[in-house]
N, C-alpha and C positions, 0 to 999 in steps of 0.2 A: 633440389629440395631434399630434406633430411628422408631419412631412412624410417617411414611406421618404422614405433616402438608397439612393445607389445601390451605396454599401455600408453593411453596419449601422457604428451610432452606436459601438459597442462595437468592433468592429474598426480604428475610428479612433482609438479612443485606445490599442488597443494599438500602432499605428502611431506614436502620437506616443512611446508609452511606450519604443519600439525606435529612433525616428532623432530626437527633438527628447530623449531624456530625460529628459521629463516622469512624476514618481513617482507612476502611480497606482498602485503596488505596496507604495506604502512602508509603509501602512494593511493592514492583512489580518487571517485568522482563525490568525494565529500563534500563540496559549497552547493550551499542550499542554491534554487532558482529563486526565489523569494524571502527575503530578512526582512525587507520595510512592510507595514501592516502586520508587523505577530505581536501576540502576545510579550514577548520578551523583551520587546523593545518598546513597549505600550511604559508610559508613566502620566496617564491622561489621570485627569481627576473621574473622568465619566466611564472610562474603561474603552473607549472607540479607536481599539487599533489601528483601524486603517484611517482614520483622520490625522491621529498623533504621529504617526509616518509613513508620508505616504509616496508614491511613487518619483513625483515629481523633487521630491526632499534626498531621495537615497545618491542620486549623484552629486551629492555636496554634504552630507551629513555622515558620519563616523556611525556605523552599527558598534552597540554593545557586545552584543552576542553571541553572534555570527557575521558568515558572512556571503555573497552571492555572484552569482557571475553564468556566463555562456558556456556550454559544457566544459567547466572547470573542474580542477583537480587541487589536491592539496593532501597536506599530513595528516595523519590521523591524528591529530589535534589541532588543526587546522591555524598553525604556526603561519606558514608559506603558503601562498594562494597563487594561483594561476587562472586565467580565464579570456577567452575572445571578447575585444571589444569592434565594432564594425562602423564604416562613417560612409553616406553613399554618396556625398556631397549636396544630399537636399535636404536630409533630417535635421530638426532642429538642435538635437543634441547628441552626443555618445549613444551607439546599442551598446549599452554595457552591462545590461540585462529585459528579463523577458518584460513586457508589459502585458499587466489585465483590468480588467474593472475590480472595483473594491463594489462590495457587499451591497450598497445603495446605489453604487453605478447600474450595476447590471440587471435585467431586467428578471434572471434567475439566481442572482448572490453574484458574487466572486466569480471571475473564470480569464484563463490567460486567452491571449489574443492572437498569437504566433503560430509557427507551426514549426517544429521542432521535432524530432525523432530519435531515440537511441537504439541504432541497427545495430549495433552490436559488444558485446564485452565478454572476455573470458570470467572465472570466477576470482582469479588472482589479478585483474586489471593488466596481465599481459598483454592484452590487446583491447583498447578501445574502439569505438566508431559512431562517431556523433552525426547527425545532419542538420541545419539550419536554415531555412528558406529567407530570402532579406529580399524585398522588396528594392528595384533599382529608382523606387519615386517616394516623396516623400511619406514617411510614418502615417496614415492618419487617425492623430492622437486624439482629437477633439471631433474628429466623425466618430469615431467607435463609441466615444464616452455619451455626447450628445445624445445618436442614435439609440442606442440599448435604454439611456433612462430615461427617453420618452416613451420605450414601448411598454405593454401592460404584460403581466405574469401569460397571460394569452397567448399570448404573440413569441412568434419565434425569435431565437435569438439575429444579432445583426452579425455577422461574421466579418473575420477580416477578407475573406474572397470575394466575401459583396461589397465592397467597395473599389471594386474594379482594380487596384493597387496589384494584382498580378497578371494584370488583361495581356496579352500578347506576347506571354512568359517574359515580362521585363523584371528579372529577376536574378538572383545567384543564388545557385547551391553550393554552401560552404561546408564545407566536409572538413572535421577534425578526427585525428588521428592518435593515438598512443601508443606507443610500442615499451614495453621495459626491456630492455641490454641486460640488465639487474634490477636486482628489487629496488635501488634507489636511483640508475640510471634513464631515464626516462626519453626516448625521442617522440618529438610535435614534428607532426606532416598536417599542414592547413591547406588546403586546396580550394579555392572559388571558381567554379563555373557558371560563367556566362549564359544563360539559358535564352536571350533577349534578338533579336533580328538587330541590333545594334551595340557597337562598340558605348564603353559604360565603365563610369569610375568608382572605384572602391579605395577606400583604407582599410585595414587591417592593421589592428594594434593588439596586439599578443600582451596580455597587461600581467606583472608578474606584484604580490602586497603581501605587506603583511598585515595577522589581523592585528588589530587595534586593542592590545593587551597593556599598554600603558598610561594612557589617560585616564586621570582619576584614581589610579592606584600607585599609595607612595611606595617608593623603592624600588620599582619596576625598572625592569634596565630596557632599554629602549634599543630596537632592532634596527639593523641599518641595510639599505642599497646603495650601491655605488659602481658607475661606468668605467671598464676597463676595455680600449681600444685594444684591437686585433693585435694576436703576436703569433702568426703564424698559424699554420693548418690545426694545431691543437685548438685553438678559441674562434677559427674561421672571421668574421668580421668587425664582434666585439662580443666583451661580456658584460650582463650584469651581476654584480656580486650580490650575493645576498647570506649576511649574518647575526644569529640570534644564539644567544644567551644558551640555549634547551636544547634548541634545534639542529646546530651547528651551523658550518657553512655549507652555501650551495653557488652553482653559479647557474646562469643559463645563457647557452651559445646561441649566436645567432651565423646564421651558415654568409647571408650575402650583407652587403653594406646596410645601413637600416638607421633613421633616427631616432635615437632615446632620448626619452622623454620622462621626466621625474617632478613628483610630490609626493607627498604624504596624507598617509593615511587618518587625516584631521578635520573637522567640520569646519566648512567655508561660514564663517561666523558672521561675516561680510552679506552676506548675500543673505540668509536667513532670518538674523535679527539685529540685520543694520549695526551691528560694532562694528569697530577696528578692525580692518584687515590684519592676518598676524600669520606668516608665513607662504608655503604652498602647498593650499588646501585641495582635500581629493579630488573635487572638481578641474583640476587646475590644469589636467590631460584634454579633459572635453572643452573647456576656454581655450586652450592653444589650436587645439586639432579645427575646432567647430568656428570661434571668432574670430581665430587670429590673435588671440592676445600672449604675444611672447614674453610676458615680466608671470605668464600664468604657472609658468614651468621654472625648475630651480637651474641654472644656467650652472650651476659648479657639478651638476647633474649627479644628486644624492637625494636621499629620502626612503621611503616607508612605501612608496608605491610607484612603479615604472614600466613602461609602455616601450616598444619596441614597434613604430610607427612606418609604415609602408602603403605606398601608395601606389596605386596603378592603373591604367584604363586596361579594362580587358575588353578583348576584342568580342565580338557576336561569336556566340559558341563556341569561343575560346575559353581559357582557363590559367589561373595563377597558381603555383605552390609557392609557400616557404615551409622550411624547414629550423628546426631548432632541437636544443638537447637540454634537457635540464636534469641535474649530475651534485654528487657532493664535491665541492669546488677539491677536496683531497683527492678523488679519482688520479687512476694511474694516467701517463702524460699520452692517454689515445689520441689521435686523430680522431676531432668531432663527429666528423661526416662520411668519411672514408668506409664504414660501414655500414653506413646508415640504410644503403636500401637495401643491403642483404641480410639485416638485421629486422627490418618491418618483413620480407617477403617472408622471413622464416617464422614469426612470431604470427603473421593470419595465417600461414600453413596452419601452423599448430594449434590454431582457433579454429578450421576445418576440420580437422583431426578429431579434434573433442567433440565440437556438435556431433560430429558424423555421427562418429560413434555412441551419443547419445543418442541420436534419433533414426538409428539406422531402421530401425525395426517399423519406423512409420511409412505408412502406404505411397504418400504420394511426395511431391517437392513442395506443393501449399502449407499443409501440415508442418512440412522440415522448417518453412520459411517462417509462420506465426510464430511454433514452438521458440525460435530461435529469436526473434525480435521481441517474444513477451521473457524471456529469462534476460535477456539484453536490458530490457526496460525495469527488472527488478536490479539487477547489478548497477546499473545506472542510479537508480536511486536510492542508494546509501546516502545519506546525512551526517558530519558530525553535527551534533546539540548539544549545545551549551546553555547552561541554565543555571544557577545558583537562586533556588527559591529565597532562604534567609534574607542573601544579599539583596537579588533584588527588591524582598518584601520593606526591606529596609531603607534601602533609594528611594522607591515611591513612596512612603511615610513621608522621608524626607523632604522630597522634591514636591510632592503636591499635596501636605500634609493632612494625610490618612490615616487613619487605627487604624488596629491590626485586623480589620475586618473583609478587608478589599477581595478581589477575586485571587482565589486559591491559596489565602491566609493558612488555614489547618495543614497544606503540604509543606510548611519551612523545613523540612526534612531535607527535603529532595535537594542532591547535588548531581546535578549530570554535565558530563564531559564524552560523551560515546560519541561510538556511529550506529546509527540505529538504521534498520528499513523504512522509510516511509514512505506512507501512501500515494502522494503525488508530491513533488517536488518547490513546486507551485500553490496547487490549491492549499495541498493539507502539509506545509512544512516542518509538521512535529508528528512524533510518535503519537499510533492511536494503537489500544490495547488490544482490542480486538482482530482490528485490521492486521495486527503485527504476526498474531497466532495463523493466521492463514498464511500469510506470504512465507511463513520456515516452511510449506510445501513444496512451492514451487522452489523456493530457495536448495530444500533440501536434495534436489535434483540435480542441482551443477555445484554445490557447497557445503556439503550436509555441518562441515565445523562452522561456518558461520551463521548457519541456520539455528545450531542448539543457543550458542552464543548470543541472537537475541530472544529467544526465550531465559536463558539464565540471566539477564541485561535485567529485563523487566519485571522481577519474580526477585532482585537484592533488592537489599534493605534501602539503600541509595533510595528506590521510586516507592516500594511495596509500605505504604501507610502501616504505621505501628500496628494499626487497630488490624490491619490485615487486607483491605482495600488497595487493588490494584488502580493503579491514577487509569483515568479515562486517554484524555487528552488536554493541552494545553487552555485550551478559553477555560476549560472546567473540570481538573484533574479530578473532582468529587464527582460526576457522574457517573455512571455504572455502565459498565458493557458487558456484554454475556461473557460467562465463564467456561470459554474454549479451550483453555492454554492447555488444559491435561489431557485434555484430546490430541493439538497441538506436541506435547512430548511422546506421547504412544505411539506418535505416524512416525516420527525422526528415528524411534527407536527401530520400527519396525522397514525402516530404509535405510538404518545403518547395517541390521541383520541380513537387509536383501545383498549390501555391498561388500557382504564378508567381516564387517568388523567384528570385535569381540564387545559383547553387552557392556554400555558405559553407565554401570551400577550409582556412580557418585553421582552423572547427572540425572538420575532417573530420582534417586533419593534426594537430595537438592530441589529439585521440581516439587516432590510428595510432601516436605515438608512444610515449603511456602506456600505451594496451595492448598494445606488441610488449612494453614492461619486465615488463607484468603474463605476457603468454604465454610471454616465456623464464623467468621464477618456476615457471609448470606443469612447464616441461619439467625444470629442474632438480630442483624441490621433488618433483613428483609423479610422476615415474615412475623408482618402486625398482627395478625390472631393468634401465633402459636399455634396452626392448624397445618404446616407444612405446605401453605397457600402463598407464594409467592409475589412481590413486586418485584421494582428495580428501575423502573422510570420509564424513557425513552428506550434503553437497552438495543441502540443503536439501529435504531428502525425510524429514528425522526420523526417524522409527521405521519406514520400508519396509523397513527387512531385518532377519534374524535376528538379528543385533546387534547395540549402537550402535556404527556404522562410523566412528564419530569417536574411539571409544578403542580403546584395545590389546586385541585379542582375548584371550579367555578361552584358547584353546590356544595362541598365540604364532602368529608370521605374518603374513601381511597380506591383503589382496583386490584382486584383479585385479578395476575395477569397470568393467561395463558402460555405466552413466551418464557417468563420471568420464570414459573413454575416446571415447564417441559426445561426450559435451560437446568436448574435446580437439578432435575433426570439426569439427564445428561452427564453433569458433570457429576453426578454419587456415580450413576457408571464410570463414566473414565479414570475417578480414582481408585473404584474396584477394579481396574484396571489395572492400575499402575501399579495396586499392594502387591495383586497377585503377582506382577512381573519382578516384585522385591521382596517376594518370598522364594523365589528362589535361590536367592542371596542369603537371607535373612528370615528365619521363620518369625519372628515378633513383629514381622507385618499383618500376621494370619488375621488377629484382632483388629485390625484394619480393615481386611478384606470384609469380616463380620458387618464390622461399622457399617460399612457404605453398601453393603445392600440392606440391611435397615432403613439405612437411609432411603432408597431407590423405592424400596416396597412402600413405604410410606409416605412418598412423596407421590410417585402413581395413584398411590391408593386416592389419596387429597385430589389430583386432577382428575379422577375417575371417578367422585362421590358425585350425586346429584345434587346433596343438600337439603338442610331439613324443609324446605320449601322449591326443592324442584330450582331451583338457582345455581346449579353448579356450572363448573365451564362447559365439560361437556353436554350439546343440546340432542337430544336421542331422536327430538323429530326432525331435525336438517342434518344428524349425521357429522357435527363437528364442533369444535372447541372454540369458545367467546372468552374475552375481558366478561368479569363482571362485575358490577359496579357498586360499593357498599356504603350506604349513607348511614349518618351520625343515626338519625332516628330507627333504622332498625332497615329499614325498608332496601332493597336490592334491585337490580337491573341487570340483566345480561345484555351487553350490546353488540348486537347478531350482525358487526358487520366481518365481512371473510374475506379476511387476509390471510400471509403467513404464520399470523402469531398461531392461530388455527392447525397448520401446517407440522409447527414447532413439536407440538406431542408424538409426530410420526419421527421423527429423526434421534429422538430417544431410544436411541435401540440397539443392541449390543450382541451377539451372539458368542457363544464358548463352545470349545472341541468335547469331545466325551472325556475328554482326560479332567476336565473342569468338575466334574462330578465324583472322580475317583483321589483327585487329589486335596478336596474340599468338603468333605463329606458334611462336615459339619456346616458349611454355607448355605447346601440344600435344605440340611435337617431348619435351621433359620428360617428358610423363606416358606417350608411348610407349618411350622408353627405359628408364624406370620395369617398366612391364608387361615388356616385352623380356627383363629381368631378373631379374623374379617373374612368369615363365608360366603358374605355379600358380593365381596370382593375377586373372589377365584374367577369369574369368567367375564370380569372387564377391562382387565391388564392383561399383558401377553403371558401365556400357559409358562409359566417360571417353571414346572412340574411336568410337563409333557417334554417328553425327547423329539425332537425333530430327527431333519434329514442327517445320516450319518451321527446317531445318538446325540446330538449338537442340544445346549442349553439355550434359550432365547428370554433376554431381558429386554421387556418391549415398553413402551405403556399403554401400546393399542393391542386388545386381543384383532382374534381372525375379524371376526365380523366388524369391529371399527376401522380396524384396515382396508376393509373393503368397499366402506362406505366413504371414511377418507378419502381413498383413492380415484372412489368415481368421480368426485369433485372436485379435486387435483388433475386427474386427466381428461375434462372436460374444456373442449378450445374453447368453450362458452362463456368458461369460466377463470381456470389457471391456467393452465395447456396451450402458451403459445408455441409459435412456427420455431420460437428462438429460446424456449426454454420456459420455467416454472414462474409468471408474473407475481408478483408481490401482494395484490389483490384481485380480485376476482371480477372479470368484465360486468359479470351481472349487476356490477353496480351502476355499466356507463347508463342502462336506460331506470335503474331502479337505484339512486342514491339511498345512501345508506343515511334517515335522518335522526337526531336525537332532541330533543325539544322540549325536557321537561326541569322542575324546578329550578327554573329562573336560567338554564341555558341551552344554547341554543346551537348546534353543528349539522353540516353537512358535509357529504363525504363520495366523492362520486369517481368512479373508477378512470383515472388521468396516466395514460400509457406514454406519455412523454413526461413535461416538467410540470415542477407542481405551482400551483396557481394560491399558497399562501406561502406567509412570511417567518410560518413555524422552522425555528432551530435554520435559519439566516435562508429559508427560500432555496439554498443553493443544492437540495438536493430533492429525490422524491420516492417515497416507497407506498405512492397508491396507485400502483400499475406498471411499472418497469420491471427488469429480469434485473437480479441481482448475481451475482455469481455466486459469494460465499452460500447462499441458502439452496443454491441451485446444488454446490456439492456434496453437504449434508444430505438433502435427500435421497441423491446418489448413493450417496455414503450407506443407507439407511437403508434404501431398496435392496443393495448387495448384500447389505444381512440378513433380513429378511429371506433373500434367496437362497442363502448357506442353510434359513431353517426350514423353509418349508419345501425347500427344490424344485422340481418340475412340475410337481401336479399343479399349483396353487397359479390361478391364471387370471387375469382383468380383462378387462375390455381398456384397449386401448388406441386411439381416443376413446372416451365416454361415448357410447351410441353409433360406433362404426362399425360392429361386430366383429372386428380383428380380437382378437386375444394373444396374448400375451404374455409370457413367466416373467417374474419381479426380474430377472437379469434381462431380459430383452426391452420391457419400462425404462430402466436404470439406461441402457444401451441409449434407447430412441430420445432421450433426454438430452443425454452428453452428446451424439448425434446435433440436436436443435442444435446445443448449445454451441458447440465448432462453428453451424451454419452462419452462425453472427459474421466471423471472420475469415473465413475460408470464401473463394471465388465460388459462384453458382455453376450454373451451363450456359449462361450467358458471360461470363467472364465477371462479375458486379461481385462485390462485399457489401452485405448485410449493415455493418457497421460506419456505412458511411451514405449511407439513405439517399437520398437524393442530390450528394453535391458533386457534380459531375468531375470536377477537374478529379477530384479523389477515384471514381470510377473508372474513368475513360485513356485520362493523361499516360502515358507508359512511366512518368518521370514520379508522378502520385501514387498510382495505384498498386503497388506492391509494398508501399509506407504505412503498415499495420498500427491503429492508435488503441490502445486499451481502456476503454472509457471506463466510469465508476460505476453506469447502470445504463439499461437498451431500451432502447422503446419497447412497449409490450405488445406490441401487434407488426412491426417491420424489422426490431432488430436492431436500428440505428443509434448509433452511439452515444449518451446524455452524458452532463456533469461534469466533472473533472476531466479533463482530456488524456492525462498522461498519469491515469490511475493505475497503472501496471500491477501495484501492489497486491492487492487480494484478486483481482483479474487476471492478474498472473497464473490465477489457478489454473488458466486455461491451456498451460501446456502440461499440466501433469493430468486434467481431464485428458488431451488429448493420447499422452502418453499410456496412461490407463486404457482408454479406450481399446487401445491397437493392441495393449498388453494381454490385455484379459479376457477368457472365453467362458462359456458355461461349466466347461469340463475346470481347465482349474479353479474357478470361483467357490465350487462344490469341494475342491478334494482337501482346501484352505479357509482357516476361515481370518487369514490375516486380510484386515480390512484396505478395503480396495485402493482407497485413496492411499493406503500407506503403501502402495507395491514399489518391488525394485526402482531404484534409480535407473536402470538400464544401463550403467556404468561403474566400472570399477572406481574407488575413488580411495 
């Protein structure tokens, strides 16, 4: 094994990747898990993506846009595609991707069906590790779909483990492998083990395409594949060539005998709508491999997509390898394989190396193992996205002639070609704005240059609406999500400082700039009275309120929103923030600084008024913050049901060093002229004018006493305060619904700690009663400043009613605490996150296979929604890593905010 360096081996090339620009990036786990059912490949007249292409359509139908596949890899323009296809001799067609229910299948929206895992990945893709679980019996396609949409919103989901399809482990675990030699040299180690009391056939087809950049556009030069039989130890049994126009050539080696297998990447026109057969369409691998039909495949063996076909019976707990290299066919004349396993052994060393070293400082080997498997599943889920709004907008006129009114008309701007992070790979296979801002956390912990990278992605002009609106996400780039990202750039900066770099001024100015355009849009766009009262819609909380807050009420009117308004907070701090941090560079930020706490004091002030009728959001006799509801005719509603949006005002909160006062004098003098003028005001927003602990500033929008009232409510298990973290709503609604009933409509709202039981914003998620993680670490985030100002004396009860007391850092502790309980083993050996399905608890082969769902149940912990949400749940290894980082003693002596602490690594 190589010699520890005195930094890891992996850190080094992300060093060369940042100042020599050497591409170890250029290779990656880029193809999306699902292209058929998006947005992008929707040209319906009704707008119903998942009917217009859908599952059963993608193995014979050419994607526009992308492309998808089994832990695949491809360029970072996703020229060249690679990906596992598997045949177990009884499924009816190709695994040549994941299957799920589409939105009306599923009894809770959308959800994939498989079980699938990314154990592991460096930051540079030098070392992958994928797992796949394949069933040795057939698929059951039409039990999953059957079952799920006859049951009711009620009713549990039908799983793929209840259908007995893995009874008596008749099964394989196939393990894919990636190694880079170089940043373009790449070796595949595939491995199937047999896990079954019985010998059992598999195919493995290692399927090598390009994407489909030619059809339909004139002049495109057309990419080709083509078989070149063995010539000795350099090419081991044969190659497939592969050459493009852009991309160059590549070839990829196959180590033992093997049959290839070739078409093209073109829609079986035949099969779908009855024309003429006309070539060898993409389906043409899965008609050969699955019917038998040998005129399905090109016999001169050339084309656009090619399979490297292997068959074998593997024995009862036995296991297959093959091996492969995929290389630019100019590589010098090495021998394929001759290094190949001294080349993998040395490349997980140095994927050991870097974890270590990252997590060395955490307690246990549980911790080591979450940590590692949730940074794994954010690395794993890079995307490239491809999108041409114009073009598209233009097709669909075309093709099912539409004005220019269709869904997401007003973004013809937008031209993307990236790799972005996304959420789930599967459920959510586009960019979401919000979601994106948290994962540069977690991201910035093993990657911090590709962390800032996509916040600068999302923040050009490319996505960033003229008017200054950041796109939401794909179904509906115009919806609104909270405004994190300057939050988002302050942690990146404040963990480039932990890792020794020098302050990266251009991206901090860059960031300040696009998001003043994006924060004068809020002020214009979102506040209808000109009172510094906030909307914004949904603002990514789905179905938490009576409504859907993203369309026109049912009585006419609109809503003064709690969330929308504390978000508003929020982000004038964070860009007070950001001035101050580019005043040091530049003093003509200073007037900047001015701005936005103007802004901050007066946007507090707005969530703080009562109103001239006792109507404001804050309610003084329950202690906490409502939606309120303003009708055309004059008349008002607070609706006192308590959730997070409630919550949202406490997380507004900011704290400064003493030096904030000595080098801002004029900031202070501001915010007392401010108060001077609304005296009303001095003692129900946080003491801007009192020094706290260590002469520290606090911009809050709760003084002491709403803090504490807050709080009680918040740390009540009665209420927010689960085993597993901060619930989305308040229990007290499961026996006391929250109901609303008046002119002319009608809701009810009842505290649902699993999945939600209506069909608001697709059913397929729920925030009246689950743990969310992003709000979970905001409050976090929020407790810890709080404790830099008030320090040790200031104590709660925590729980509500138990007489423990507690200082805001020990709260913040016993919080992120729950929070790990999700996923970390108990004293019984059991994960939270996996609630009662046993093979996942008990199995030795399951139960160390960590899934990162998108939200918990609120009262066990068990894991809802999106399966393989790594993305903002991801946060759960720099919670963790904070956790282990942080004590009382430094939280007090700093007041650099928690969630932004060291990476723990040099980088």
């Amino acid at each position: 094994m190589p010699l520890p360096a005195q930094k890891p081996h992996e850190s080094l090339r992300l060093d060369d990747a940042r100042t020599s620009r050497i591409p170890w990036r250029k290779w990656g786990p880029y193809l999306s898990e699902r292209q058929w059912g998006t947005v992008r490949e929707d040209y319906s007249q009704d707008g119903n993506a998942w009917d217009y292409f859908s599952h059963d359509q993608s193995r014979s139908r050419a994607y526009r846009w992308g492309e998808d596949g089994i832990a695949g890899i491809s360029d970072d323009q996703q020229r060249l595609c690679f990906s596992l296809a598997l045949w177990n001799g009884q499924d009816p067609i190709l695994k040549e991707r994941m299957f799920g229910l589409t939105n009306s299948e599923g009894n809770h929206g959308e959800d994939v069906k498989e079980y699938y895992f990314y154990l592991d990945s460096t930051p540079t893709h030098s070392y992958m590790k994928y797992l796949y679980k394949y069933p040795q019996a057939a698929y059951p396609y039409s039990d999953l779909v059957t079952t799920n949409r006859g049951r009711t919103r009620e009713e549990m989901e039908y799983e793929l483990l209840d259908t007995g399809v893995f009874n008596d482990d008749r099964y394989f675990d196939v393990f894919v492998e990636y190694v880079k030699a170089e940043p373009e040299d790449i070796l595949i180690r595939i491995t199937a083990e047999n896990r079954g009391p019985a010998e059992a056939a598999l195919h493995l087809l290692p399927t090598f395409w390009f994407r489909n950049t030619w059809t339909g556009h004139e002049g495109a030069l057309r990419p080709a594949l083509f078989w070149q039989k063995g010539a000795g130890k350099k090419f081991g049994s044969g190659v497939i060539r592969a050459s493009h126009a852009e991309l160059g050539d590549y070839e990829l080696v196959a180590e033992d005998d093997v049959e290839p297998l070739f078409c093209d990447n073109e829609t079986n026109r035949e099969r779908l709508y009855k024309e003429p057969r006309e070539g060898f369409a993409k389906d043409g691998i899965n008609d050969y491999v699955v019917e038998g039909k040998s005129t399905a495949v090109n016999p001169v063996r050339t084309g656009t997509k090619a399979a490297l076909h292997y068959h074998f019976v593997v024995p009862a707990k036995g296991r297959k390898t093959i091996q492969l290299r995929l290389r630019p066919a100019t590589a010098p004349g090495v021998e394929a394989f001759s290094s190949f396993a001294g080349v993998f052994d040395t490349r997980r060393y140095e994927a050991d190396e870097y974890y270590g070293a990252l997590t060395r400082h955490l307690s246990s080997d549980d911790q080591r193992l979450v940590v590692r498997q949730a940074l794994a599943g954010m690395l794993w889920s890079k995307q490239f996205y491809c999108y041409d709004l114009d073009l598209w907008l233009s097709e669909h006129e075309s093709a099912r002639g539409i004005n220019g009114s269709g869904r997401n008309a007003d973004w013809a701007h937008m031209v993307s070609h990236d790799i972005f992070s996304m959420p789930d790979k599967w459920e959510y296979p586009w960019f979401a704005a919000w979601d994106l801002a948290f994962h540069t956390l977690p991201l910035g912990l093993v990657d911090l240059d590709f962390a800032k990278s996509q916040l600068d992605l999302i923040l050009r002009s490319a996505y960033v609406h003229p008017n200054g609106q950041v796109p939401a996400y794909e179904w509906n780039f115009g919806d609104v999500n909270p405004p994190v990202h300057a939050w988002a750039v302050i942690a990146l900066h404040r963990q480039e400082a932990a890792a020794g770099r020098e302050p990266d001024y251009e991206f901090l100015k860059n960031a300040f700039q696009k998001l003043l355009m994006n924060f004068t849009w809020w002020v214009n766009r979102k506040d209808a009275s000109g009172r510094n009262v906030f909307q914004g819609g949904f603002l990514g909380l789905d179905n938490i309120g009576a409504f859907d807050r993203s369309s026109p009420l049912p009585m006419g009117g609109y809503l003064e929103q709690a969330d929308g308004t504390a978000w508003m907070c929020f982000f004038s701090q964070t860009m007070l923030q950001l001035a101050m941090l580019l005043t040091e560079e530049d003093g003509s930020y200073t007037e900047m600084v001015l701005k936005f706490i103007g802004h901050f004091l007066a946007i507090a002030a707005a969530l703080n008024d009562i109103g001239p009728n006792h109507d404001g959001m804050w309610d003084e006799q329950d202690g906490f913050y409502y939606d309120v509801l303003r009708l055309p005719n004059g008349a008002s509603e607070r609706l006192k049901l308590r959730t997070v949006v409630g919550l949202l005002p406490l997380c507004a909160t900011t704290v400064f060093e003493e030096d904030f006062g000595r080098q801002h004098p004029e900031i202070l003098n501001r915010a007392r002229i401010f108060l001077e003028r609304h005296r009303d005001l001095r003692d129900k927003i946080g003491p801007v004018e009192k020094r706290g602990f260590n002469n520290r500033t606090l911009l809050a929008v709760l003084n002491e006493d709403k803090l504490r009232r807050v709080l009680k409510r918040m740390l009540d298990e009665e209420e927010f305060l689960s085993d597993y973290g901060i619930r989305s709503i308040s229990k007290q609604h499961k026996d006391h619904p929250y109901i609303f009933d008046q002119w002319g409509a009608r809701s009810v709202v009842e505290y649902l700690p699993a999945e939600s039981n209506t069909g608001m914003f697709g059913g397929n998620s729920n925030w009246r009663g689950p743990i969310w993680m992003p709000i979970n670490a905001l409050i976090i985030r929020a407790l810890y400043h709080f404790y830099q100002y008030y320090g040790d004396d200031f104590r709660v009860e925590c729980p509500t009613g138990s007489g423990k007391m507690m200082t805001l850092f020990e709260v913040a502790y016993e919080i992120g605490g729950r929070l790990e309980n999700i996923f970390l083993r108990d004293e019984k050996g059991r994960r939270a996150v996996y609630g009662g399905t046993e093979k996942f608890q008990t199995d030795p082969l399951w139960r160390d296979l960590v899934l990162f769902y998108e939200y918990f149940h609120g009262d066990n912990g068990a894991g809802l929604g999106a399966s393989h949400q790594t993305g903002w749940t991801g946060l759960i290894a720099t919670l963790i890593h904070m956790r282990e980082a942080i004590t009382p003693q430094n939280a007090l002596e700093t007041a650099t905010p928690a969630l932004a602490a060291s990476a723990g690594i040099e980088q």
